[in-house]
N, C-alpha and C positions, 0 to 999 in steps of 0.2 A: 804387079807381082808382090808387092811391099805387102797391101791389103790384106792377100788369100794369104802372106805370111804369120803375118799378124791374127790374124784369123782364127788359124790352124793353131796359132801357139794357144790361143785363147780356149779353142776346143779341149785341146788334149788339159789343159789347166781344170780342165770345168771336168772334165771325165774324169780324174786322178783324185780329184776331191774326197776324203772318206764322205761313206752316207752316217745320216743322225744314227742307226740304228748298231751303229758298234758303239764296242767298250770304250768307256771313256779311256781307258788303261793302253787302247789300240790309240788311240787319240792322241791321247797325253802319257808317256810311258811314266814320267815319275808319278805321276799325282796319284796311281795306287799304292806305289808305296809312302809315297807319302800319308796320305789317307791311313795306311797302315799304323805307322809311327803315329800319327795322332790321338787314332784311336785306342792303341796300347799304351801311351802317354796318360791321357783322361784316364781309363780306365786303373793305372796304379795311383793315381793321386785320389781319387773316388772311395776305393777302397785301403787305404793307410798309408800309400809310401811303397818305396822298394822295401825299407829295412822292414815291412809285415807280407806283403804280399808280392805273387808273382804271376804273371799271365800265362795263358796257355802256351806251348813253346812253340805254335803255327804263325803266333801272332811278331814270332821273332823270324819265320822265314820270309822268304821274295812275295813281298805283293798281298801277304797273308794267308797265303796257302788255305787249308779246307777251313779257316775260321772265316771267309768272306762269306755272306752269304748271297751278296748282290752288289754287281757295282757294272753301272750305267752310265748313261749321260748327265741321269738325276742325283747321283752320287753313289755313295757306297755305305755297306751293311756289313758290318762286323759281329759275330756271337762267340764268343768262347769261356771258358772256364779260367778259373784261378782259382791263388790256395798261397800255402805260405811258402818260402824263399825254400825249394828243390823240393816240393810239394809230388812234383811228376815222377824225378827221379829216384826217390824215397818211394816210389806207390801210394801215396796217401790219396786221400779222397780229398776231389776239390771243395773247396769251401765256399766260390762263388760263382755266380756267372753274371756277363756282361750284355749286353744285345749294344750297340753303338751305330749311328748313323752319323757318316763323314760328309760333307757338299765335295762335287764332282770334283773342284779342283785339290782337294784334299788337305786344305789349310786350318779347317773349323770341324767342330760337331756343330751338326744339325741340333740330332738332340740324344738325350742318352733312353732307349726305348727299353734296356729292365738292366738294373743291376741290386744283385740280391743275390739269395741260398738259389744253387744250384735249381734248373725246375728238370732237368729232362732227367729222363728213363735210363737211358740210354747211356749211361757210366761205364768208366774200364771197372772189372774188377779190381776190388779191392782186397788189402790182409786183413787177414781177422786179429780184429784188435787187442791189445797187449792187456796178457793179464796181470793184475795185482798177486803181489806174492802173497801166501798164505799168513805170513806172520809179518809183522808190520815191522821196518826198519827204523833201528833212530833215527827222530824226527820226524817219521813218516805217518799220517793217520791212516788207513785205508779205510775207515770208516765211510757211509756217505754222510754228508751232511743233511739229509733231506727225509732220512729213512729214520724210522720210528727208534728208541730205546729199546734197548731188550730187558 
């Protein structure tokens, strides 16, 4: 009787098992957010600091929200935008983006696969940018620096 107990605890052990083929995040429930934190970590010290730059604000919700682009067994894939400190809630246009790859268990970057000027299309609108007053203020040049003498 011991045996087929034993057994049977064995089976049901071995069926309950997750398969390879889930999230690691199913797996491991922190190591996506951790992965998260990482990745949004790297990427403000990459680009200057908190006191110049801020990441996308997805990259501040659970898990990463729509800034994951992939996360596996083999790890996780992070892309989002930044810009300067309330860059989003100001409406500004971002000024950079990230692409970052995290390992599975979300402790490292792999490696950082683009950080630079924004590349995608696909922008919120933005305000049309602030004009210069007509007549220059103390102190104020409105001149360009670049543009010919009259």
């Amino acid at each position: 009787m011991r045996p087929l107990l034993a057994l049977s605890a064995c089976l049901a052990l071995l069926a309950a098992r997750p398969t390879l083929a889930q999230d690691s995040y199913e797996l491991f429930p922190f190591t996506r957010q951790r992965a998260t934190n990482v990745a949004r970590m790297h990427a403000e010290r990459l680009n200057g600091g908190l006191s110049v730059y801020r990441p996308d604000g997805c990259m501040y919700n659970r898990g990463g929200g729509d800034c994951l682009v992939k996360g596996d067994a083999g790890g996780y894939i992070f892309r989002f935008l930044g810009g300067p400190p309330g860059w989003q809630v100001l409406g500004l246009a971002p000024t950079s983006e990230s692409e970052i790859e995290v390992s599975a268990d979300g402790r490292s970057v792999v490696r950082v696969i683009y950080n630079g000027a924004p590349r995608s299309a696909d922008l919120p609108p933005q305000p049309l940018p602030r004009q210069l007053p007509a007549t220059p203020e103390p102190g104020f040049d409105n001149a360009d620096p670049g543009a010919p003498a009259l």
